[in-house]
N, C-alpha and C positions, 0 to 999 in steps of 0.2 A: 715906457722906456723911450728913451731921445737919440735916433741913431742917425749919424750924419755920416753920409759918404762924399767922396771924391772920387769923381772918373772923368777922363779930358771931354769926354763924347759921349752925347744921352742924346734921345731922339728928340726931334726930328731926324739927327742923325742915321742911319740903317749900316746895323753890321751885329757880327754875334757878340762883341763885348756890349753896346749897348743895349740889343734886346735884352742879354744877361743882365744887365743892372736895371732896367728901366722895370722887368716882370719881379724881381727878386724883391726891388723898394716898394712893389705896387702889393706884393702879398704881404710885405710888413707892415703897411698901411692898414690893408686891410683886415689884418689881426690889432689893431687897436693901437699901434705904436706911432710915435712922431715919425715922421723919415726926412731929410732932410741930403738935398744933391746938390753938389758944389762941381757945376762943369764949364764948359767953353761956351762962349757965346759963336761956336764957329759957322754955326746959318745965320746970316746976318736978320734974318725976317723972324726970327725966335726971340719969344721973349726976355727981359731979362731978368724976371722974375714970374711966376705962375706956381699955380697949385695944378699939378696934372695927375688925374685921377687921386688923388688923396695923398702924394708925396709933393715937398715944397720944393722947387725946383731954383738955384742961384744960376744963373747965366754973369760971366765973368770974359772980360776982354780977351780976343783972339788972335793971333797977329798971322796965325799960318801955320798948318801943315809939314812943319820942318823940324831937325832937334832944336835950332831956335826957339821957334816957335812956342815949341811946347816947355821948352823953359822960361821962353818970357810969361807964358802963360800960368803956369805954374808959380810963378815969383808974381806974379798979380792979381793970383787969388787968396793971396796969403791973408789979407787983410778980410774978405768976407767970409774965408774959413775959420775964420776968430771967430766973427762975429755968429755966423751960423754954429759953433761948437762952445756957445754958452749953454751951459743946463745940459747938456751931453752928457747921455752914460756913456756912450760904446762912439768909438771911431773909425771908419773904415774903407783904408785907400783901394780902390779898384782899378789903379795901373801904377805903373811904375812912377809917371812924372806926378801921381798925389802922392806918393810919399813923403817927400820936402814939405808942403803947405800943412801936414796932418801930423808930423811928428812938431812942430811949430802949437797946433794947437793942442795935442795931448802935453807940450812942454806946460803951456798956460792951465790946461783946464785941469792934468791931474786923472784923464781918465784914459780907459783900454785903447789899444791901436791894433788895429787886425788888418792885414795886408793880404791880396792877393794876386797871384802873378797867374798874368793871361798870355797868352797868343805869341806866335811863332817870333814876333818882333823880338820877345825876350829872349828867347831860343839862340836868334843870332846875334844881339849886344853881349851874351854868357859865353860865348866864343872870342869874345876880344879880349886881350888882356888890360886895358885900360878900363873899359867896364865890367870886366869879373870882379874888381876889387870892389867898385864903385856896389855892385849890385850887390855882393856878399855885406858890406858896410847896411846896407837896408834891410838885408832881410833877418841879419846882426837886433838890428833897431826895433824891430816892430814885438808888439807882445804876441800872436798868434797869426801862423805863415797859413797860407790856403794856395792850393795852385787847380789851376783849370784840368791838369790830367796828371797821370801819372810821373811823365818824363817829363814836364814841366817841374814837379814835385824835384826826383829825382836831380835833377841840373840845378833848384835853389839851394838843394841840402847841400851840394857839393861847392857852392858858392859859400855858402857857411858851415863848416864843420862842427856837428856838435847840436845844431838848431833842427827843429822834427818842421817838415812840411806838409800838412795834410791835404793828399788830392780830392778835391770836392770836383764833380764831374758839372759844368754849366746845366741850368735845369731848363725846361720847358712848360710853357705856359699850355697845358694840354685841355683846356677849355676854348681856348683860341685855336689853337695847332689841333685839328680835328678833321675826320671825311666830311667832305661838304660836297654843295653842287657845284661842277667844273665852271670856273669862270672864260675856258675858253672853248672856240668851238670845236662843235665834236670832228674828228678827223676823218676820213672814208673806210669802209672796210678794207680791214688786211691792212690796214696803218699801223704802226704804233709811235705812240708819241713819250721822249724822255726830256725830262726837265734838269737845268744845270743850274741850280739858284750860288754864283758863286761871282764876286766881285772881280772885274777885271784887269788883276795886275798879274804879274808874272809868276808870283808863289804859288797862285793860286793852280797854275797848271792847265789854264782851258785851252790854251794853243794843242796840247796833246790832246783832249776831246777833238777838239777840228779836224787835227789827224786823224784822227781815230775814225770819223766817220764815215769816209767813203768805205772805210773795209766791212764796218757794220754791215752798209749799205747793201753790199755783194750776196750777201745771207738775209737778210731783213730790211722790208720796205718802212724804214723808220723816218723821222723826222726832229727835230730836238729845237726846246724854246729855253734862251740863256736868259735869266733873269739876274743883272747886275750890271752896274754900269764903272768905269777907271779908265786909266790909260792905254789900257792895251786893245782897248775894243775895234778904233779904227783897222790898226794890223790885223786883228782876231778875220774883220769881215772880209778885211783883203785877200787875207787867206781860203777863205770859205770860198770866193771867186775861184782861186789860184786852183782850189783842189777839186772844182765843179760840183758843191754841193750848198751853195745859195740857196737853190730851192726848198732844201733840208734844215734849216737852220735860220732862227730868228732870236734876233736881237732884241729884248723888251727892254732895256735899259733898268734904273733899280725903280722898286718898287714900295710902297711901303707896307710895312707888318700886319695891316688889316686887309690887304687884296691877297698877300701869300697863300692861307689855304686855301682859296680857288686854283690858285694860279698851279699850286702844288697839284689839287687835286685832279688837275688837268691831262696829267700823266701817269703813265704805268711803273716807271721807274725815274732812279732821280742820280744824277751821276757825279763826281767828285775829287776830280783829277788832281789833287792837291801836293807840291811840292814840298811845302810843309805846312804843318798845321798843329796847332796845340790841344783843342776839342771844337769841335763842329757841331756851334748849335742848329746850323741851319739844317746839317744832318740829322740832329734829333728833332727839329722841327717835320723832315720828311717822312721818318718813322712814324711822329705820331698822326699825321695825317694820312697814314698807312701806305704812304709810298715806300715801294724796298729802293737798297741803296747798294752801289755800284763806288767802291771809292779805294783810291792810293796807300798801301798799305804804309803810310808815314806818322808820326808823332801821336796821336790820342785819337788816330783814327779807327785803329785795330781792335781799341777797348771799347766802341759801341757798335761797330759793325764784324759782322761775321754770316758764315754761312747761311744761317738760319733768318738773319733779316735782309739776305742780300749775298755782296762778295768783294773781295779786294783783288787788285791788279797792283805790279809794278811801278811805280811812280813813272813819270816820261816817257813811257812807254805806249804809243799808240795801238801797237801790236796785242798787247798784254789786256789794254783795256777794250780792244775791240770784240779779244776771244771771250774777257768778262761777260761782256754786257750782250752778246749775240748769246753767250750759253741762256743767262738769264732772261732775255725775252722768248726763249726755245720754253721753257718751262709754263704749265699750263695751270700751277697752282701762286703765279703771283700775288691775287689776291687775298693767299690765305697766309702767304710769305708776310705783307704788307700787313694784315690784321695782329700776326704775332709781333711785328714791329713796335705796333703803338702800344699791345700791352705791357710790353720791356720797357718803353719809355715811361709809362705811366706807372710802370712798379719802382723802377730805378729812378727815373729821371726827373719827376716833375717839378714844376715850381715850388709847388705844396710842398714836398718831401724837402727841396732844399732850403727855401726861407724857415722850414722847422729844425732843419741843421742849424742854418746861420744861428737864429734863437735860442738854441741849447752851448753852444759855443759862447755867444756874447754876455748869457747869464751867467756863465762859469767864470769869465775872464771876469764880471763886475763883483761875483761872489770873491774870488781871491784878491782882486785889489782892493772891498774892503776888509 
């Protein structure tokens, strides 16, 4: 089978839609299929064309980071998505801005179009009335909807009435995502150290971790290492000054996908103050490296975290997440919290199980179109 995808951003990039596609094309590689990725050239030091790991990778002109952007980009990959969707059985946009280049080349080629909607971005354009219509017109279009969670699901079906969205939960690469030896050093006794692997812009919510930890502090001699780097990070550290708790907290800037299980396994818990959020891979990614998780009870967060592998707090609330995460380091069986983590991940969640989704879905859509 000849499967070619679209998404704006594949790695080098680091973030959970691209982990999501870059481990999902890598298992369908690995099962014996063509795969084929039609993304940005947005790191200018990446190539513009490569075989990485066993998927063929298009790198296509970038202009920027903006709805421009990503339309001019989008309208300038239209011509190598032809080109890479010759001989294609199955098509498959993985963000909103492939949809335009993809339904172009299912016009020419004749074959299936499988869409799926990711991340909180979409969440808030589905609240505008200019692109409600816009978005319900795509999800209208495509032959088979997939959304990253449930509520994600929920808000496309309601963009299009009448069309089924099925939630497929992002999966984890759990031969990578695994306990490993700590790639940092070890902390002194009566320390405990929480990791925050979470990009820093404003949805993400890490200003209310910062709050949050002087009160930790009061109850537990903690410390916390944020791994991700945006715009909010200067403010973020300003803050850390303001609240006297510098010495508690480091900044490791992003990181890439091969140092994470260390970096993961460097702590006892993993925390995730998220404003909004559509599914958290980096959350299933702490699970399966048996870290428990500590995180904002918003968007597709509720549906892999719960007591049993962790706990939710209040969104924005420093308060809420401070009593969280002080009850949770109070408990003496973390590590066995953490060990039923990864097996949830690996029975639910993994790469394996969902590139065998995708697989059984793209044979059905190529069985009924012919």
């Amino acid at each position: 089978m000849k499967i070619v995808m679209h998404c704006i951003y594949y790695p080098p990039e680091v973030g959970g839609l691209e982990s999501h596609v870059h481990f999902l094309c890598r298992a369908l590689a690995e099962r014996g299929h063509r795969v084929d990725v039609v993304t940005s050239r947005s790191k200018p030091e990446a190539a513009p064309y490569e075989v990485r790991e066993g998927v063929h990778v298009w790198r296509t002109w970038f202009p920027g980071k903006t709805t421009a952007g990503w339309v001019a980009h989008a309208a300038g990959s239209v011509r190598r998505t032809l080109k890479a969707s010759l001989g294609a059985d199955i098509l498959h946009a993985q963000a909103l801005q492939s949809v335009m280049p993809m339904q172009l080349a299912r016009a020419f080629r004749g074959v299936p179009l499988v869409a799926t909607w990711h991340t909180s971005h979409f969440l808030r354009l589905a609240k505008k009335p200019g692109w409600r219509t816009l978005l319900g017109r795509m999800v209208h279009s495509v032959d088979k909807n997939l959304a990253a969670s449930r509520e994600i699901a929920e808000v496309a079906q309601s963009l299009a009435p009448g069309v089924t969205v099925e939630p497929v939960t992002n999966g984890v690469e759990t031969s990578l995502f695994r306990r490993v030896e700590p790639a940092l050093e070890a902390i002194p006794p009566g320390r405990r150290r929480i990791v925050v692997p979470r990009r820093l812009f404003e949805k993400n919510g890490v200003e209310y971790f910062v709050r949050a930890l002087p009160l930790i502090a009061r109850s537990v001699d903690v410390e916390a290492v944020v791994i991700g780097d945006g715009p909010e990070r200067e403010r973020l550290e300003r803050l850390a000054g303001e609240l006297g708790v510098t010495d508690r907290v480091r900044f490791l800037g992003a990181r890439a996908h091969e140092e994470m299980p260390g970096l993961l396994s460097s702590a006892e818990l993993a925390v995730f103050p998220s404003l909004m959020e559509a599914t958290s891979v980096a959350a299933l990614e702490c699970m399966a490296c048996e870290v428990p998780v500590a995180a904002s009870r918003v968007g597709g967060l509720p549906e892999i975290v719960d007591e049993t592998v962790g706990g939710l707090f209040s969104p924005a609330s420093p308060e809420d997440l401070a009593r969280c995460v002080s009850v949770l380091l109070t408990r003496d069986d973390l590590p066995r919290v953490g060990a039923f983590a990864r097996a949830r991940v690996v029975e639910r969640w993994s790469n394996a199980r969902l590139a065998e989704r995708h697989l059984e879905i793209y044979e059905e859509l190529i069985r009924i179109r012919r």
